[in-house]
Z-matrix of the N, CA and C atoms (Angstrom, degrees):
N
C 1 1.451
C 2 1.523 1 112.09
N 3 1.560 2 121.12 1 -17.49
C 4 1.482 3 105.03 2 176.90
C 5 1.442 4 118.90 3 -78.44
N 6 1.008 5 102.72 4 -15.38
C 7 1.593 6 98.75 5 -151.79
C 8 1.626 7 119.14 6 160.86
N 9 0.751 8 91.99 7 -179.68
C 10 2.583 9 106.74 8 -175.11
C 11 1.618 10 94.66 9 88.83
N 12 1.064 11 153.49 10 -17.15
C 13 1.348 12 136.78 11 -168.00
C 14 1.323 13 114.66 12 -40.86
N 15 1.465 14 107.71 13 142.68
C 16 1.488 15 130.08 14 178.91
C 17 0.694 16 138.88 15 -109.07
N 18 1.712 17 163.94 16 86.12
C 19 1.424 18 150.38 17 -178.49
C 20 1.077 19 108.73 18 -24.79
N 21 1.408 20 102.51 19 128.70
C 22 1.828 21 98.41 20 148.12
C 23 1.257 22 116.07 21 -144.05
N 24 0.932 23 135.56 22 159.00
C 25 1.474 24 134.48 23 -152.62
C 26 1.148 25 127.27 24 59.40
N 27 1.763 26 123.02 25 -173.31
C 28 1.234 27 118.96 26 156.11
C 29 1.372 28 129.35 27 -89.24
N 30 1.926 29 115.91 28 165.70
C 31 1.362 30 83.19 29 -163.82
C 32 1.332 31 123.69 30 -82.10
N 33 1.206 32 141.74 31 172.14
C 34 1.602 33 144.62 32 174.59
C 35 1.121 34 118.86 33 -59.92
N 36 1.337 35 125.65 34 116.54
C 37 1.885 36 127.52 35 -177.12
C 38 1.399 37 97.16 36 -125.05
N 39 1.632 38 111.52 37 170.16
C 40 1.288 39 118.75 38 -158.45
C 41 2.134 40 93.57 39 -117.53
N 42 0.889 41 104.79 40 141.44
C 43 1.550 42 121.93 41 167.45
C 44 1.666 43 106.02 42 -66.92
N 45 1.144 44 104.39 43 132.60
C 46 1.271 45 148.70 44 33.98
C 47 1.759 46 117.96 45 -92.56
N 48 1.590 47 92.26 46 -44.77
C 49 1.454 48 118.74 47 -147.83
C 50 1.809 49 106.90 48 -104.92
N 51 1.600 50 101.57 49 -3.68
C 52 1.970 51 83.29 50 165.07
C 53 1.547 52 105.78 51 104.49
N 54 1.217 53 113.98 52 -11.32
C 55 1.509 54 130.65 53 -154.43
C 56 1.746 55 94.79 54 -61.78
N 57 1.276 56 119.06 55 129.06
C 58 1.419 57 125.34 56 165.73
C 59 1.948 58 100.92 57 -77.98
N 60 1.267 59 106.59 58 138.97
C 61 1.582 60 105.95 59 173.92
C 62 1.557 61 103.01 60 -129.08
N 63 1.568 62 72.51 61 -176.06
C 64 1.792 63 90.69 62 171.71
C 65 1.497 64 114.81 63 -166.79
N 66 1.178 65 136.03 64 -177.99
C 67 1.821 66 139.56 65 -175.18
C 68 1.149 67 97.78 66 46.28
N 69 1.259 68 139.17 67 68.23
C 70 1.390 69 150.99 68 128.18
C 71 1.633 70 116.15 69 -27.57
N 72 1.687 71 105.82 70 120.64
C 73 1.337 72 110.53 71 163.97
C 74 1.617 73 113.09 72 -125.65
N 75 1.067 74 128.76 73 -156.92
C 76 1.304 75 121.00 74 -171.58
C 77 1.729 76 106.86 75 -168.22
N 78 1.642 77 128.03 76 130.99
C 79 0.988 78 103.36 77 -167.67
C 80 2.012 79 91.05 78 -150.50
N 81 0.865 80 138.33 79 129.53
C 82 0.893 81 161.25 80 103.64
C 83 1.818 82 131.95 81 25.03
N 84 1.122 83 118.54 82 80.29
C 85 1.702 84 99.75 83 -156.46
C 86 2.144 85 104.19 84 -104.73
N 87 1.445 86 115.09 85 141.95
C 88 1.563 87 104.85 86 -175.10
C 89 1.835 88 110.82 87 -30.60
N 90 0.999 89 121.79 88 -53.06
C 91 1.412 90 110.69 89 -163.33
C 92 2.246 91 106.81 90 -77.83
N 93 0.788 92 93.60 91 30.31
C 94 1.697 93 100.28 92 178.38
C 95 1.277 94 127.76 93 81.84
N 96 1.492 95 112.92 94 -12.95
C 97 1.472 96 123.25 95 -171.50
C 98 1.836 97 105.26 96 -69.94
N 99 1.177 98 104.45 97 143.86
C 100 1.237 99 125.77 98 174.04
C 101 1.556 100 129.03 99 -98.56
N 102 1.546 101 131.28 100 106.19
C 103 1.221 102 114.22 101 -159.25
C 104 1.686 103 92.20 102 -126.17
N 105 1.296 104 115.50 103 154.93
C 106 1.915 105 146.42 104 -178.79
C 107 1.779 106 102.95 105 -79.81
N 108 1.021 107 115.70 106 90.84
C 109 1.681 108 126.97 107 -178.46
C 110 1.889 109 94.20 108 -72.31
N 111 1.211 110 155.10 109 93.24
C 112 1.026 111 154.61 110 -174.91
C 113 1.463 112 129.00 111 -114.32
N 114 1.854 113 137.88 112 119.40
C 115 0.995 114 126.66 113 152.39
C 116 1.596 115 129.26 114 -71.20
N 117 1.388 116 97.73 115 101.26
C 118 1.457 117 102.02 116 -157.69
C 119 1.715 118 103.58 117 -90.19
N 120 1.225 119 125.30 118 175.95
C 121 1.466 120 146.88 119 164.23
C 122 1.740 121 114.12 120 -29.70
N 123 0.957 122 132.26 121 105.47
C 124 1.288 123 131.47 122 165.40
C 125 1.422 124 98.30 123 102.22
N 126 1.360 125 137.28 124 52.65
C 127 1.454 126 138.54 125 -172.26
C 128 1.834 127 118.33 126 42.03
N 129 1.445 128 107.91 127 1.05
C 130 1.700 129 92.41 128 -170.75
C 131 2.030 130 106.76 129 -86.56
N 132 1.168 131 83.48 130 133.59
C 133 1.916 132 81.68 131 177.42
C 134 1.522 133 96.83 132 -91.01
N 135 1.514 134 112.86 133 119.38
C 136 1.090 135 145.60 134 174.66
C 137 1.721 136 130.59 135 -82.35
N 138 1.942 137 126.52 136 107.70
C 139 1.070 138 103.97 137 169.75
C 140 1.272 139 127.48 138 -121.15
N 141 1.864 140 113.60 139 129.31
C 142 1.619 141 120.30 140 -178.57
C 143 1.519 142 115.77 141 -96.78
N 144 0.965 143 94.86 142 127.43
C 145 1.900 144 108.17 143 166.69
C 146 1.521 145 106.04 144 -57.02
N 147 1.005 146 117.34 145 151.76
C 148 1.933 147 119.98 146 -173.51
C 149 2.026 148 100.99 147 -105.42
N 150 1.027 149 103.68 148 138.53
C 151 1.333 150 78.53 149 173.90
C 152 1.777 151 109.17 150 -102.34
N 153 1.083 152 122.68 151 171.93
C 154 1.299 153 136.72 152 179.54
C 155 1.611 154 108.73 153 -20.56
N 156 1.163 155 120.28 154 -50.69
C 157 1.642 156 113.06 155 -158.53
C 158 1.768 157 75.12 156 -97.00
N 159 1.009 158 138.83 157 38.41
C 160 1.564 159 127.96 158 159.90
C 161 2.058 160 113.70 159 75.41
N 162 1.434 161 105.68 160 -19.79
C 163 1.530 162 101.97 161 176.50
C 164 1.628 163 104.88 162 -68.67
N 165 1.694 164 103.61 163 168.32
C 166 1.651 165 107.11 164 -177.34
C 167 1.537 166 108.82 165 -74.37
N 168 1.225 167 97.22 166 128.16
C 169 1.930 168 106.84 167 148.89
C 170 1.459 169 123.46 168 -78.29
N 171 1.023 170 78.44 169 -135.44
C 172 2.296 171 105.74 170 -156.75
C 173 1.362 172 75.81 171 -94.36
N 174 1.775 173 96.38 172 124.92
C 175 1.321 174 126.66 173 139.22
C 176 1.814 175 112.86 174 -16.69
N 177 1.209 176 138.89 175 128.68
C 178 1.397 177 133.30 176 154.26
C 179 1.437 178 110.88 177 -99.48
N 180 1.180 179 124.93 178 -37.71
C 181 1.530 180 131.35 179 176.83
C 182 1.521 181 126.93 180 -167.85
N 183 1.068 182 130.79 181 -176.99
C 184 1.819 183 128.84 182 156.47
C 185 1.310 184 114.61 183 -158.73
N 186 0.899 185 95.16 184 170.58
C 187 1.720 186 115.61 185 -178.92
C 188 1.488 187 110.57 186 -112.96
N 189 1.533 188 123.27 187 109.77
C 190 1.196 189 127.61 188 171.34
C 191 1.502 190 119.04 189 -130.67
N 192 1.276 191 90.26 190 56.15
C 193 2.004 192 107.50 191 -173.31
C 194 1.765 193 91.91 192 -98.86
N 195 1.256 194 129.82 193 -1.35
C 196 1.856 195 105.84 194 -179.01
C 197 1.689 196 94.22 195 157.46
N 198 1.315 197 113.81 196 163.48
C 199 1.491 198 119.72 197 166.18
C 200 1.238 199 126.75 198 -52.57
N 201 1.758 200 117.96 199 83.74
C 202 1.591 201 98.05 200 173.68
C 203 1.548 202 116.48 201 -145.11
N 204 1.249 203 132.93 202 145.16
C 205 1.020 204 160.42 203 -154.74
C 206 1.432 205 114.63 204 -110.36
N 207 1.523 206 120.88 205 164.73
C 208 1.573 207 129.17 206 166.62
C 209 1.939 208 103.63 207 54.97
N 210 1.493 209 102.78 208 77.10
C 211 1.532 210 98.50 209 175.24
C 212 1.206 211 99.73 210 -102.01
N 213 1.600 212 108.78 211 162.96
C 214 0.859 213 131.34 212 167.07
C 215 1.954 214 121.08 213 -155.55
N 216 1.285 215 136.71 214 169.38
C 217 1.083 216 134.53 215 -161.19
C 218 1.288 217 119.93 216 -149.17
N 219 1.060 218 149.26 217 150.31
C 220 1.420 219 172.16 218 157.90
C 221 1.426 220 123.85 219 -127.56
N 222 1.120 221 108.66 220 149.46
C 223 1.357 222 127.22 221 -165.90
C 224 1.346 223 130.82 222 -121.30
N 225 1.411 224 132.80 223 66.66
C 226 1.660 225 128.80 224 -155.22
C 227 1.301 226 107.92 225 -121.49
N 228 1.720 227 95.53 226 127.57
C 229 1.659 228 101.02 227 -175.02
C 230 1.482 229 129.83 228 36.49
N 231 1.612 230 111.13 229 69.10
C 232 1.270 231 138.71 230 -143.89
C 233 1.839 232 113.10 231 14.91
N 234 1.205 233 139.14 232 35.28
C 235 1.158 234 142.29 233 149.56
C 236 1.491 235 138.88 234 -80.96
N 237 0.799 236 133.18 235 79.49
C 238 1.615 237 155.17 236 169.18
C 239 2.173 238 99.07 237 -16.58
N 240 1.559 239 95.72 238 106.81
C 241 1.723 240 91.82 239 174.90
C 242 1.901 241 97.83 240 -114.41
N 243 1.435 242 102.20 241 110.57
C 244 1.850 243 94.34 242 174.12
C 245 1.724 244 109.77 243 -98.92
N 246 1.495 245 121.19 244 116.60
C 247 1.081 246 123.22 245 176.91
C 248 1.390 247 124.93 246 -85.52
N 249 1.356 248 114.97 247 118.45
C 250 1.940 249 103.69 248 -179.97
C 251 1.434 250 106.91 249 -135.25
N 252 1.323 251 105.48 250 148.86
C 253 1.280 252 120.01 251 168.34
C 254 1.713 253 112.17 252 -79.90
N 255 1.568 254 129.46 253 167.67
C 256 1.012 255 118.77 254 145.45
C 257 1.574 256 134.28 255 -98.40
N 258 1.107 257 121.74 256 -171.65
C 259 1.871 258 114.61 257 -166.64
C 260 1.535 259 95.83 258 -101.76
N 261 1.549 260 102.13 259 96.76
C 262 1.510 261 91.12 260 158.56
C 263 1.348 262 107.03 261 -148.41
N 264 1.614 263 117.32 262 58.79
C 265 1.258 264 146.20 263 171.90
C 266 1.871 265 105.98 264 65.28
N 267 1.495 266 101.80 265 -126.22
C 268 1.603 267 115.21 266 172.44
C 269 1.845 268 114.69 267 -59.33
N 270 1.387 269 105.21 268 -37.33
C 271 1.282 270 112.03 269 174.08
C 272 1.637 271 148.93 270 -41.45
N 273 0.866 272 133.40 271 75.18
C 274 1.634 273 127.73 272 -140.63
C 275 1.796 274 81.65 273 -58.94
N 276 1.553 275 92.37 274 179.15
C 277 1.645 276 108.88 275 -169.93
C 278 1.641 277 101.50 276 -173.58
N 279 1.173 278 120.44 277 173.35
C 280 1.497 279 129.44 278 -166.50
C 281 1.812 280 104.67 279 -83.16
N 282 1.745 281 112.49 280 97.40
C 283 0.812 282 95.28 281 166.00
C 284 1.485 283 143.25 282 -60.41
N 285 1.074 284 131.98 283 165.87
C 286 2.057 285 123.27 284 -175.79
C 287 1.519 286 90.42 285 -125.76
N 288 1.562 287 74.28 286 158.37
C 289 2.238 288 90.82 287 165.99
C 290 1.782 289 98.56 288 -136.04
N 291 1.383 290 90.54 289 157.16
C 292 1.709 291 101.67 290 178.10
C 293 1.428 292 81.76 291 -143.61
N 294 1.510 293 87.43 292 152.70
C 295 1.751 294 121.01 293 -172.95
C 296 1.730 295 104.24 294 -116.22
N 297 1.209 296 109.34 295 148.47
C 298 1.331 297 136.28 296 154.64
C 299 1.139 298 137.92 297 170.94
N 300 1.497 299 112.93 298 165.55
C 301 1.546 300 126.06 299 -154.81
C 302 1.833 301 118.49 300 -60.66
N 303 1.402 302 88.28 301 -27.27
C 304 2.043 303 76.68 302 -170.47
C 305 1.974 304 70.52 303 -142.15
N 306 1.236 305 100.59 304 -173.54
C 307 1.650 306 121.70 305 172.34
C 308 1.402 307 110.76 306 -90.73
N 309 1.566 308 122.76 307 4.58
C 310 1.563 309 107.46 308 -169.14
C 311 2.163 310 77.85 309 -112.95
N 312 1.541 311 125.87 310 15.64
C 313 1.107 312 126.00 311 -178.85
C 314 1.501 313 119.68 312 59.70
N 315 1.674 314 117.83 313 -176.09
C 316 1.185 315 113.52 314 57.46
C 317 2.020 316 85.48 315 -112.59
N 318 1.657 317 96.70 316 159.00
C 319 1.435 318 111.62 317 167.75
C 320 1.204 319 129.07 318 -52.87
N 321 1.582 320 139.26 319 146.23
C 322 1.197 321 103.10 320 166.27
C 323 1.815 322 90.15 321 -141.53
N 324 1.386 323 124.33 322 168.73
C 325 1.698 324 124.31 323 -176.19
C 326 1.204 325 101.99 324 143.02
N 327 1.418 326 110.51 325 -146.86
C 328 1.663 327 126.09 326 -15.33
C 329 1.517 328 90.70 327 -79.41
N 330 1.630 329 87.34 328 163.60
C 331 1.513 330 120.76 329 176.64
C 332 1.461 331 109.98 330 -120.52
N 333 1.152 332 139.58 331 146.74
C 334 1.795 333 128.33 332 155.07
C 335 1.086 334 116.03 333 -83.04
N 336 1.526 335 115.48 334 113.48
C 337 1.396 336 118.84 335 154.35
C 338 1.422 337 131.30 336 -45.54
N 339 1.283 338 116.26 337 10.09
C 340 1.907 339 111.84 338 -173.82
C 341 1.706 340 81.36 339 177.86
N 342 1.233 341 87.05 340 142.54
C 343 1.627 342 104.73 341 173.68
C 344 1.717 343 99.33 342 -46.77
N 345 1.594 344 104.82 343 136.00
C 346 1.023 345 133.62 344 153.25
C 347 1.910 346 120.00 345 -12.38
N 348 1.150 347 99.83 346 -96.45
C 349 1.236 348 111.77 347 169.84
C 350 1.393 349 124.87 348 -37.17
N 351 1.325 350 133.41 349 -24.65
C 352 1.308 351 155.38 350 -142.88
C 353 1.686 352 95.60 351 -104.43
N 354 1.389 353 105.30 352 -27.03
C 355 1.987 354 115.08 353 -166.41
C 356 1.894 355 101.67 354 24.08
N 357 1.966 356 85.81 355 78.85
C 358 1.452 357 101.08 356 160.03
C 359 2.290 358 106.11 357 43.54
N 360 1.273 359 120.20 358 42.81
C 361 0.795 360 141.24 359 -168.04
C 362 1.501 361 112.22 360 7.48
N 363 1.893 362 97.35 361 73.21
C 364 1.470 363 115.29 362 -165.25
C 365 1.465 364 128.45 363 15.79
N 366 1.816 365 86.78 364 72.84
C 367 1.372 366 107.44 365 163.97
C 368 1.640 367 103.08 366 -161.73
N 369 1.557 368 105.40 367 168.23
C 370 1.015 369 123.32 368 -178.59
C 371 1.782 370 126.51 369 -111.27
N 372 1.015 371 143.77 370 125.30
C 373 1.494 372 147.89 371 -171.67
C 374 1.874 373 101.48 372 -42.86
N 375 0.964 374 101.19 373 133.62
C 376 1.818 375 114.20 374 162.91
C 377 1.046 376 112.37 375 -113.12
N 378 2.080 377 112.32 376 -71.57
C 379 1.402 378 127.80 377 -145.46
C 380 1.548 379 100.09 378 -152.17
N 381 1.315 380 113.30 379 165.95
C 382 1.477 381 106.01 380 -177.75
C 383 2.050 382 76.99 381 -150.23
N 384 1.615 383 97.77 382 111.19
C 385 1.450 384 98.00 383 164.57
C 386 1.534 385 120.45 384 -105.37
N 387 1.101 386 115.94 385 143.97
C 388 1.330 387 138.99 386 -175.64
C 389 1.636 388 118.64 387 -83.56
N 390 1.111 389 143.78 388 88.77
C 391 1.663 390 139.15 389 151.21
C 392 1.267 391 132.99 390 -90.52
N 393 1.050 392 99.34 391 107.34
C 394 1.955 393 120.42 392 -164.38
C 395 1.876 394 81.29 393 -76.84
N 396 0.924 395 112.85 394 106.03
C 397 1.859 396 92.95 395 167.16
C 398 1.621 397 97.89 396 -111.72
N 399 1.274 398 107.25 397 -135.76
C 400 2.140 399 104.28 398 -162.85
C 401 1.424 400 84.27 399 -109.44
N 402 0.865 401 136.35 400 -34.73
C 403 1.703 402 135.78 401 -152.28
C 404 1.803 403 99.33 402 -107.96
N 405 1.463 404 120.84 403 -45.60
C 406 0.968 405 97.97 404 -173.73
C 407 1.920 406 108.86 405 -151.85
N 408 1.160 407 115.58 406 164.75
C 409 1.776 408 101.43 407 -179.06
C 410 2.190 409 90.11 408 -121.94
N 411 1.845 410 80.91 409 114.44
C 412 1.434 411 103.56 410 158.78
C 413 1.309 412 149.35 411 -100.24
N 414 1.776 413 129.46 412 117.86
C 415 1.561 414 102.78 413 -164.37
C 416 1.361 415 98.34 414 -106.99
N 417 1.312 416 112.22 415 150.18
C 418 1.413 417 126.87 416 178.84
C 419 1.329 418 124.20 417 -109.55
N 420 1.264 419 117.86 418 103.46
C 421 1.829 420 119.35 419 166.14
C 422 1.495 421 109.91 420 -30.36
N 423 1.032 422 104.15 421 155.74
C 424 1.601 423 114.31 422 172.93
C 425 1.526 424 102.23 423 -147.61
N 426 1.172 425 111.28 424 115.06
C 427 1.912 426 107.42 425 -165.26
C 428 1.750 427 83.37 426 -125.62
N 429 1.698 428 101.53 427 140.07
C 430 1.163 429 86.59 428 148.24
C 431 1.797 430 115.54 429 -108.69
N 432 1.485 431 126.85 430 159.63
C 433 1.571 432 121.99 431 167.39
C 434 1.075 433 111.51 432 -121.38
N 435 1.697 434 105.88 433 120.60
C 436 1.534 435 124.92 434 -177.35
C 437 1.233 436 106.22 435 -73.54
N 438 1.502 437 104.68 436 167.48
C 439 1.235 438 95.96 437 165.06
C 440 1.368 439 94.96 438 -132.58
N 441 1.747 440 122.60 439 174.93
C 442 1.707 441 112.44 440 -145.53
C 443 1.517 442 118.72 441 -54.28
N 444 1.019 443 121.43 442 -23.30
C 445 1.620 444 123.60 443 172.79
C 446 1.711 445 111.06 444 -101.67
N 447 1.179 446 134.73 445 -0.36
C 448 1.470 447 131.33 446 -178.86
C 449 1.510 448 110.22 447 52.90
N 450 1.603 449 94.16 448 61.81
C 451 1.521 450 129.72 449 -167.95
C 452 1.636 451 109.89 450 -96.28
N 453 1.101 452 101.96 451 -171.97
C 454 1.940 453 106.70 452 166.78
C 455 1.453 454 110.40 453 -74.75
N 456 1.485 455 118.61 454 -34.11
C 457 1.724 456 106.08 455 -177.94
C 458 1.925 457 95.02 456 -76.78
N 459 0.831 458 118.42 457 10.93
C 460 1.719 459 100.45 458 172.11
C 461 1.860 460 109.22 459 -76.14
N 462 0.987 461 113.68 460 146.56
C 463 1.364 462 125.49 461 -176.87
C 464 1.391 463 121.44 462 -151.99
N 465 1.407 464 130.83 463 164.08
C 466 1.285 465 141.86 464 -131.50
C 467 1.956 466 96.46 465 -119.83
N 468 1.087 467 93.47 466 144.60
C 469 2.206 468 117.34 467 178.45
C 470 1.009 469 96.82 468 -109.27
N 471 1.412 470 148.71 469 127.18
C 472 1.185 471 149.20 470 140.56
C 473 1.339 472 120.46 471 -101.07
N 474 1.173 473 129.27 472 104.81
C 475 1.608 474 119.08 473 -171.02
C 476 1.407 475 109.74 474 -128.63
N 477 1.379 476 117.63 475 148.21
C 478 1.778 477 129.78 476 157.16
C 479 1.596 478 107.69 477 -18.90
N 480 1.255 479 125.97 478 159.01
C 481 1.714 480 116.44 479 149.41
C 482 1.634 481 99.64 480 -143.73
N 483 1.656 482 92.02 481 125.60
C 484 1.755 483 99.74 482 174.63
C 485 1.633 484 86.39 483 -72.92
N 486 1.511 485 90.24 484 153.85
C 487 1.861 486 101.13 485 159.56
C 488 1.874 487 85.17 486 -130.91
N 489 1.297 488 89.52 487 141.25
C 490 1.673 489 123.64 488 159.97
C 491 1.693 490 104.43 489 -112.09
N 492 1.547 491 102.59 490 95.78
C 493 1.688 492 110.21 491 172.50
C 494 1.701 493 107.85 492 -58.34
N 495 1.482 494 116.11 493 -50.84
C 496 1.414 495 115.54 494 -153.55
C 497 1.602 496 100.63 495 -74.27
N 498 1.524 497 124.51 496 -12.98
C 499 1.565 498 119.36 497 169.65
C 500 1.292 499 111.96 498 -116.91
N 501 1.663 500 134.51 499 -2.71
C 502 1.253 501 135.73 500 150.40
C 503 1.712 502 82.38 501 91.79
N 504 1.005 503 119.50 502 85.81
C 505 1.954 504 98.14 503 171.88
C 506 1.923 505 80.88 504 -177.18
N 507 0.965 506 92.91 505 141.00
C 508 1.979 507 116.02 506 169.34
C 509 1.623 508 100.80 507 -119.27
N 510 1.123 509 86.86 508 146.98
C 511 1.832 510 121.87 509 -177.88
C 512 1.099 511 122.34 510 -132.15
N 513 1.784 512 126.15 511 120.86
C 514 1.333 513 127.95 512 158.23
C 515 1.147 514 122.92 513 -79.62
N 516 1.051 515 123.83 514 151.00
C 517 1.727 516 132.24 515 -179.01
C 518 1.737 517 78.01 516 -127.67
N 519 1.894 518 90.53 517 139.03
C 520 1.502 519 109.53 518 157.77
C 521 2.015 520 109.28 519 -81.36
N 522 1.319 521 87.53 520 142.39
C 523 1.368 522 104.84 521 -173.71
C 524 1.437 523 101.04 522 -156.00
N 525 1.671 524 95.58 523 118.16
C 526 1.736 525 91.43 524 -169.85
C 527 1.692 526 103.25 525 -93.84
N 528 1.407 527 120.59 526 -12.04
C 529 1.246 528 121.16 527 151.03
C 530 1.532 529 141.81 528 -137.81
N 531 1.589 530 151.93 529 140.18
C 532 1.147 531 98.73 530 -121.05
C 533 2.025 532 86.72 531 -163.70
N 534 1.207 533 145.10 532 127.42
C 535 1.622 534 104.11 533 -179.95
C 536 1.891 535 96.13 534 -130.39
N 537 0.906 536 77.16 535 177.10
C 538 1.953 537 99.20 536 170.38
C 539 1.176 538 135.22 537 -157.07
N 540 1.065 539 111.95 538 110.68
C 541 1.870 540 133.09 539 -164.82
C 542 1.445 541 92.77 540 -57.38
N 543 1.829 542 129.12 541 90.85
C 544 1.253 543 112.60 542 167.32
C 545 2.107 544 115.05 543 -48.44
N 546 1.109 545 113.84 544 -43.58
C 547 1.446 546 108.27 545 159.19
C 548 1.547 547 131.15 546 -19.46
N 549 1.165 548 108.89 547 -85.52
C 550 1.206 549 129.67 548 -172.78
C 551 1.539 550 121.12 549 -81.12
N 552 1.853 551 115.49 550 -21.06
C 553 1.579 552 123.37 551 175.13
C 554 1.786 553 82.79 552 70.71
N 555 1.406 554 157.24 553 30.75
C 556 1.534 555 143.25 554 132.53
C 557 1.433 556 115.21 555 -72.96
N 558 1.440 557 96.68 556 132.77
C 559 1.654 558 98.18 557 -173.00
C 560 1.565 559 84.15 558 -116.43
N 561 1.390 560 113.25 559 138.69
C 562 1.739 561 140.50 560 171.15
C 563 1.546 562 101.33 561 -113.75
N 564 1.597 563 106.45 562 155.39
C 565 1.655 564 121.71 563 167.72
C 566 1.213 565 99.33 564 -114.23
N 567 1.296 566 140.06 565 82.29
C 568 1.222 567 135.51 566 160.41
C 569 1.874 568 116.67 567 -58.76
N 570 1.559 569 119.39 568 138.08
C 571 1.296 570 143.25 569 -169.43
C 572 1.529 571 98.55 570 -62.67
N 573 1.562 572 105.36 571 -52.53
C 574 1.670 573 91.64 572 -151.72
C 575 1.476 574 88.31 573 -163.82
N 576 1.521 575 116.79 574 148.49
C 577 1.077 576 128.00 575 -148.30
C 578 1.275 577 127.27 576 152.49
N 579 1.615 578 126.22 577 173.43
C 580 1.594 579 108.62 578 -179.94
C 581 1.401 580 112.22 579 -88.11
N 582 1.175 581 111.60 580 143.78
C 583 1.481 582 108.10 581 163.91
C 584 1.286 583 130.49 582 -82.90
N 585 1.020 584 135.63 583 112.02
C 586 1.560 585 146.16 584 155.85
C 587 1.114 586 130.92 585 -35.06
N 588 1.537 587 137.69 586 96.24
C 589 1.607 588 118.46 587 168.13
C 590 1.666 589 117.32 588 -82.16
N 591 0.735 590 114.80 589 141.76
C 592 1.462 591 128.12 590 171.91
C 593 1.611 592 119.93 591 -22.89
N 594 1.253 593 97.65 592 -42.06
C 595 1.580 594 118.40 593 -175.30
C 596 1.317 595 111.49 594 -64.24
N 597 1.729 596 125.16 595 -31.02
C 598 1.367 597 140.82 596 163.42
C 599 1.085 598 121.62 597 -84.89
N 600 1.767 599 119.01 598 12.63
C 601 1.470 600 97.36 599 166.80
C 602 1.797 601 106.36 600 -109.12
N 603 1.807 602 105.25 601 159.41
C 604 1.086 603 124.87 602 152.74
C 605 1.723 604 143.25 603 -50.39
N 606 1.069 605 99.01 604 122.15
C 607 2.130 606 71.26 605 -165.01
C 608 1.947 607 81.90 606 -126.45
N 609 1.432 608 89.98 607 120.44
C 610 1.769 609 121.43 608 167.23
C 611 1.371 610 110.55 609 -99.52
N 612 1.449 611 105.35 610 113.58
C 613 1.769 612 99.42 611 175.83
C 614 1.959 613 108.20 612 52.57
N 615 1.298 614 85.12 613 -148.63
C 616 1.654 615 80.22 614 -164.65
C 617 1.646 616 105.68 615 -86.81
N 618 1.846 617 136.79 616 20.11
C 619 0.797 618 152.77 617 164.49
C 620 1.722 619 131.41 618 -68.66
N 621 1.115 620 143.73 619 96.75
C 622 1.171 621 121.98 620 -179.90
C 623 1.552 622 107.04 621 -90.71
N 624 1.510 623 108.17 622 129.90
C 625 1.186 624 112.81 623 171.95
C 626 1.508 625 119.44 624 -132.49
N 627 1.535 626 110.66 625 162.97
C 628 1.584 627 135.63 626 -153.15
C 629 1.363 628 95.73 627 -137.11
N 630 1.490 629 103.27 628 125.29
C 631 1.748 630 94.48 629 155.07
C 632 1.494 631 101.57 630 83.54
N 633 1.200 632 108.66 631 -148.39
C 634 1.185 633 145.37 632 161.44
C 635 1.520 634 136.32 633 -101.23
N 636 1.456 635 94.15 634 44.92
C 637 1.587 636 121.52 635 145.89
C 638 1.543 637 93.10 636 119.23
N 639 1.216 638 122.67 637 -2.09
C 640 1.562 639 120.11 638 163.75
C 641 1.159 640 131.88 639 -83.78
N 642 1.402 641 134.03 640 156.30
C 643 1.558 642 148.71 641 -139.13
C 644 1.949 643 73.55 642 -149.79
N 645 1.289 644 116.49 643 98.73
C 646 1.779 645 131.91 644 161.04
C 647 1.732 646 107.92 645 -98.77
């Protein structure tokens, strides 16, 4: 774990076109397929289907509307949500979302997920998790926040996301504290209470949990 690492091979490029990447996300589609969320070569964020033994497939689509980085995706009531940050290193900035109908697209946006001014309430897109609970289905931001060098004081946003189906666009609300009944998928704003760091929670299956069955 300290150190000696070696190249070997050549390096890994993405199909069609050879493209060297980087900021890898990973997302999950209803029928089981697994697709490569990628900041690929020439600013386009790139997405590959995986094939069976886990190496990259066939291109499904990309995004080549502007410089952006850190994708990620969600899926509501067969609608396709792709989340990206833009490239402006350690710096948080206004994340966007683009909408569309299947994963092979076409895109359509951007929108800001969080007021403007706010730059994604200094943080950046990772993951967008999903909890189907009995009562309700919740998606969860996953931001990470750097700090100026993407150091040890950098730390993580986790927030609610409204979806508006009939205009295709998700919204964060700041919430400085915040919970969710992995059970049930109900998210509460509780007043006052302990706070949770991230570092203390439990993660069961694809659940992260706090406490006594809460994700704070």
């Amino acid at each position: 774990m300290v150190g000696g690492y070696k190249l070997h091979g050549a390096a890994v490029t993405i199909p069609p076109n050879g493209y060297t990447y980087s900021d890898t996300g990973m997302f999950q589609d209803t029928d089981g397929s697994w697709y490569i969320l990628t900041s690929a070569d020439h600013n386009i964020v790139q997405i590959n289907k995986l094939n069976s033994d886990g190496s990259i497939g066939a291109r499904a689509s990309q995004l080549a509307a502007g410089a952006y980085e850190a994708p990620g995706i969600l899926k509501v009531s067969g609608t396709y949500y792709l989340i990206v940050s833009g490239k402006t290193g350690w710096r948080s900035n206004p994340n966007k979302v683009f909408s569309a109908p299947s994963i092979a697209g076409p895109w359509t946006g951007p929108s800001n997920i969080a007021p403007e001014a706010e730059k994604t309430y200094n943080s950046q897109n990772t993951f967008e998790l999903t909890i189907a609970g009995s009562q309700a289905t919740t998606y969860i931001y996953m931001g990470d926040s750097w700090d100026s060098k993407g150091g040890p004081n950098s730390n993580h946003v986790w927030l609610p996301i409204k979806v508006d189906g009939s205009k295709k666009t998700l919204t964060l609300d700041w919430h400085a504290m915040w919970k969710v009944d992995v059970k049930t998928g109900v998210v509460s704003f509780p007043k006052a209470g302990r706070r949770y760091e991230v570092a203390d929670a439990e993660v069961i299956g694809k659940r992260g949990v706090v406490g006594k069955g809460l994700l704070r």
